[in-house]
GUDOVEX-694163 format. One line per field, with one value per residue (C-alpha): y, z, x; residue number from 1. Coordinates in nm, 3 decimals, always signed. Each point is the difference from the previous one (the first is absolute). Example, Ala and Ser with C-alpha at 12.3 -4.5 7.8 and 13.67 -1.06 7.14 Angstrom:
<rs>
py	[-0.450_+0.344] .
pz	[+0.780_-0.066] .
px	[+1.230_+0.137] .
k	[1_2] .
</rs>
This chain:
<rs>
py	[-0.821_+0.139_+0.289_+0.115_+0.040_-0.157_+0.285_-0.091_+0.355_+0.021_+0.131_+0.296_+0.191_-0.129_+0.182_+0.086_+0.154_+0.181_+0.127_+0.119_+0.178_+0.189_+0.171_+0.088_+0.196_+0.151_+0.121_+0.126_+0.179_+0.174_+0.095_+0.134_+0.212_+0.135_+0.025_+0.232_+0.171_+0.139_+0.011_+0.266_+0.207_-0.109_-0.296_+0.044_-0.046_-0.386_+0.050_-0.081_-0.369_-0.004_+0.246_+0.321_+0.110_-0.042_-0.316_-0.092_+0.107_-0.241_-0.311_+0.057_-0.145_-0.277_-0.096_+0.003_-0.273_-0.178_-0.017_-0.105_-0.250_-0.184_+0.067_-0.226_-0.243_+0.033_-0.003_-0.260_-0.261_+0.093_+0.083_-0.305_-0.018_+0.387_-0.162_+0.147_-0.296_-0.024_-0.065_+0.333_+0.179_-0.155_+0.048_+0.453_-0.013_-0.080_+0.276_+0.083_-0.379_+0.103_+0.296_-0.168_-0.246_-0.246_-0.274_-0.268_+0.125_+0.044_-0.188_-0.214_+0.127_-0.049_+0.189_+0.350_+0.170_+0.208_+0.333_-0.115_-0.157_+0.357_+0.196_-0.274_+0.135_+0.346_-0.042_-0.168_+0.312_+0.299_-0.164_-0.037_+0.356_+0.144_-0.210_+0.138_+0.352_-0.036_-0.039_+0.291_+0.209_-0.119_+0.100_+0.219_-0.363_-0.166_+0.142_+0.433_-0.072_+0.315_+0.212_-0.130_-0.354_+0.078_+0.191_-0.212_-0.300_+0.226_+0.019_-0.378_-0.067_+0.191_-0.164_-0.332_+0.116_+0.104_-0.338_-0.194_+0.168_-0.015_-0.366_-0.068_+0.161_-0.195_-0.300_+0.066_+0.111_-0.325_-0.223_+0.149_+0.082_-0.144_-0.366_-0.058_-0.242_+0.097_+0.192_-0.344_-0.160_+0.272_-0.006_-0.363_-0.174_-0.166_-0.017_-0.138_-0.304_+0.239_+0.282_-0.193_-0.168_+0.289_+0.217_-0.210_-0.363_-0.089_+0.078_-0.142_-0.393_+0.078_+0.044_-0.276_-0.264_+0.058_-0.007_+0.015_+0.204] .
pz	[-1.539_-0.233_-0.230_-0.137_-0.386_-0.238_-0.076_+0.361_+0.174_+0.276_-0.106_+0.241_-0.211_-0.272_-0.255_+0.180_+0.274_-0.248_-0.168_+0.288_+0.162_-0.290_-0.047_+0.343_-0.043_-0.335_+0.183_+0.306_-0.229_-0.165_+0.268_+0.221_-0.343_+0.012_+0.391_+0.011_-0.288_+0.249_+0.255_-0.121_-0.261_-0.060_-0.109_-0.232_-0.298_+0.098_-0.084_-0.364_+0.082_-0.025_-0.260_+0.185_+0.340_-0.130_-0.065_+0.307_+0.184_-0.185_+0.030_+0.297_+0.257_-0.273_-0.055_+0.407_-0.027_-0.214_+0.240_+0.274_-0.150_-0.129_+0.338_+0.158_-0.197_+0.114_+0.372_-0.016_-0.165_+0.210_+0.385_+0.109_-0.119_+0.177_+0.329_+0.254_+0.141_+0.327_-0.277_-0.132_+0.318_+0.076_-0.358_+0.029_+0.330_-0.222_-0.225_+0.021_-0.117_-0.324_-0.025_-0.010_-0.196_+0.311_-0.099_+0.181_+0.346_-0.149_+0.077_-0.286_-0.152_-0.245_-0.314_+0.131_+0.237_+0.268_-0.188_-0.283_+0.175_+0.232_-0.355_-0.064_+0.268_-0.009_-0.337_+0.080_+0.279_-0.249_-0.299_+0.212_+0.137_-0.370_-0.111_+0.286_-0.046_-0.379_-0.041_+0.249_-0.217_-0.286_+0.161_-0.356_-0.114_+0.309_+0.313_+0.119_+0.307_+0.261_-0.048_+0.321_-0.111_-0.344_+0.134_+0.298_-0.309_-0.236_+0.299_+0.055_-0.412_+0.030_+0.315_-0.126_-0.327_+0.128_+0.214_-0.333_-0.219_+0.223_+0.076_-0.372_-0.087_+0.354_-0.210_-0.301_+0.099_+0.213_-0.279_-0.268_+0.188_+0.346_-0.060_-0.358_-0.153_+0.092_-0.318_-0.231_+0.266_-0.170_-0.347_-0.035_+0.281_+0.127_+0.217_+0.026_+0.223_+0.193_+0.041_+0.124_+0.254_+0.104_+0.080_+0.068_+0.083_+0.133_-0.272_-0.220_+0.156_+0.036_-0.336_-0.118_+0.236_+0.123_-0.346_+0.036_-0.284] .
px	[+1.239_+0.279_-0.121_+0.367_-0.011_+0.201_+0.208_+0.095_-0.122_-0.270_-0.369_-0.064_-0.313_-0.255_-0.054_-0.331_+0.179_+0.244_-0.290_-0.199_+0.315_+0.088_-0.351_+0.038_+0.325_-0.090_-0.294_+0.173_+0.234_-0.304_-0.175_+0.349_+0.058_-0.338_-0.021_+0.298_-0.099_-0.322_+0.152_+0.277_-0.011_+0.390_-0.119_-0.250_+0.160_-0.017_-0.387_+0.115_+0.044_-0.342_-0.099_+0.006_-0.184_-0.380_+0.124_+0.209_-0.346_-0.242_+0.292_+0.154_-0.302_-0.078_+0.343_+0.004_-0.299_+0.176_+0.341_-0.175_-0.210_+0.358_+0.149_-0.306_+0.061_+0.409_-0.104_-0.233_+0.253_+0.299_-0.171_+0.114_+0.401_+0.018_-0.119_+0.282_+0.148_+0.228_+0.299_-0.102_+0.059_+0.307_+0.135_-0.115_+0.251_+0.307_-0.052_+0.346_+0.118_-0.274_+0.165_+0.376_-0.083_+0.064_-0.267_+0.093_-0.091_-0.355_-0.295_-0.138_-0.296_-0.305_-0.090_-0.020_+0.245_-0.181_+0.119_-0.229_-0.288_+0.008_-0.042_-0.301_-0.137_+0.046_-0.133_-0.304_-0.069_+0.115_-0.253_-0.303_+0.120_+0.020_-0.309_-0.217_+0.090_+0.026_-0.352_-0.089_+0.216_-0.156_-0.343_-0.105_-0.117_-0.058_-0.138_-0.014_+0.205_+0.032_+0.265_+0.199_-0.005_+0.183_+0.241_+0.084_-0.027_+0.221_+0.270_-0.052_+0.045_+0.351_+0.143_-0.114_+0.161_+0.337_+0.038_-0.094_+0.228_+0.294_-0.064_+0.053_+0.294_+0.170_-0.172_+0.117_+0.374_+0.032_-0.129_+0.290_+0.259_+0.011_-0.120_+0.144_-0.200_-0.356_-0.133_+0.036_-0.227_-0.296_+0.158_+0.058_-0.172_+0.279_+0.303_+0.334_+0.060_+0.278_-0.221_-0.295_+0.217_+0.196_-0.286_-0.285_+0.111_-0.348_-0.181_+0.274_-0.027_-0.357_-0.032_+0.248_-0.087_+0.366_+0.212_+0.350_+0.113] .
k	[1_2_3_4_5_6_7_8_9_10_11_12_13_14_15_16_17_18_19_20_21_22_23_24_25_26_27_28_29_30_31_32_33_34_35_36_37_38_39_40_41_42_43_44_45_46_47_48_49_50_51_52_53_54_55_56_57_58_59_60_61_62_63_64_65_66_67_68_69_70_71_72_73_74_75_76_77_78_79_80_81_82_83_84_85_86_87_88_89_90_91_92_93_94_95_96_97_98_99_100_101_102_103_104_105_106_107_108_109_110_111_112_113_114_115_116_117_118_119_120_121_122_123_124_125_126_127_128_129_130_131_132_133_134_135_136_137_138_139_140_141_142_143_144_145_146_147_148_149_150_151_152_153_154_155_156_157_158_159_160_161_162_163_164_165_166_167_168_169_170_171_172_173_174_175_176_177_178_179_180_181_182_183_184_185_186_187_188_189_190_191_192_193_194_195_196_197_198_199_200_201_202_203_204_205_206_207_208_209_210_211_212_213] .
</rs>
């Protein structure tokens, strides 16, 4: 069944999915800010994003809550497009045809390229990583935990941290400068008819019912 809109691009994200993606970057920005800002001294002047250290303490593990909670509802609507499929394999072997822009000898594939539905993943691992040791951390409001256990959680909060952050900005470079086109997909919902089948032609006919545009 065709679902291309009038103005004759393809829907990729609801404004549901729009919504719930945004809170989770504005809150990933927050807490990185305020994460680095404890982390280093160097950094603490990004404490004022949130009113100031007292304040980056109180918000930071409730802002965390918050991330998490939109993230869940991320992962649960897209587990099953970031299955890795045997296309997905074959297509991470001709990284050097991604990188040269040589498309053609690419396998076909759905909504997600394996890059992306590896950083779904990884982010899926890093959140229950941060969540977990979050609340440890947090332990003046939840639970006196033995010294050992926050530090080894404190350790496990900043490695998780690290992976997170620099899985975003690979996310975020990729989706405005390597594949032009992506950022309208979360700002307008939609795609072109060229972009969708240039970078994911099973998703595209999928979601057309095969439209020849």
């Amino acid at each position: 069944m065709s679902i291309v809109m009038k103005s004759g691009e393809v829907p990729r994200y609801n404004a549901s999915e729009r919504v719930t993606h945004w809170v989770v970057a504005i809150t990933f920005v927050l807490l990185a800010a305020s994460g680095l800002a404890f982390f280093h001294p160097a950094f603490w002047f990004l404490t004022s994003l949130l009113g100031g250290g007292v304040w980056s303490r109180i918000l930071h593990p409730i802002i965390g809550l918050v991330m998490f909670a939109f993230f869940a509802l991320m992962a649960v609507r897209y587990w099953k497009d970031n299955v890795i499929k045997s296309y997905d394999r074959e297509w991470s072997k001709r990284l050097s045809d991604v990188i040269n822009n040589r498309d053609n000898n690419l396998p076909e594939i759905d909504k997600y390229n394996i890059g992306q539905k590896q950083l779904f993943w990884t982010m899926i691992i890093t959140m229950v990583l941060l969540l977990v040791s979050g609340l440890v951390l947090w332990r003046d409001m939840v639970f006196a935990f033995p010294v050992t256990v926050v530090r080894i959680s404190a350790v496990v909060h900043a490695l998780a941290s690290f992976v997170l952050i620099l899985g975003i900005v690979v996310h975020i470079y990729s989706a405005i400068f390597w594949v032009k086109g992506s950022m309208r997909a979360m700002t307008r919902g939609t795609v072109t008819h060229a972009w969708a089948k240039h970078h994911h032609p099973l998703w595209y006919r999928r979601v057309t019912g095969g439209a020849k545009k």
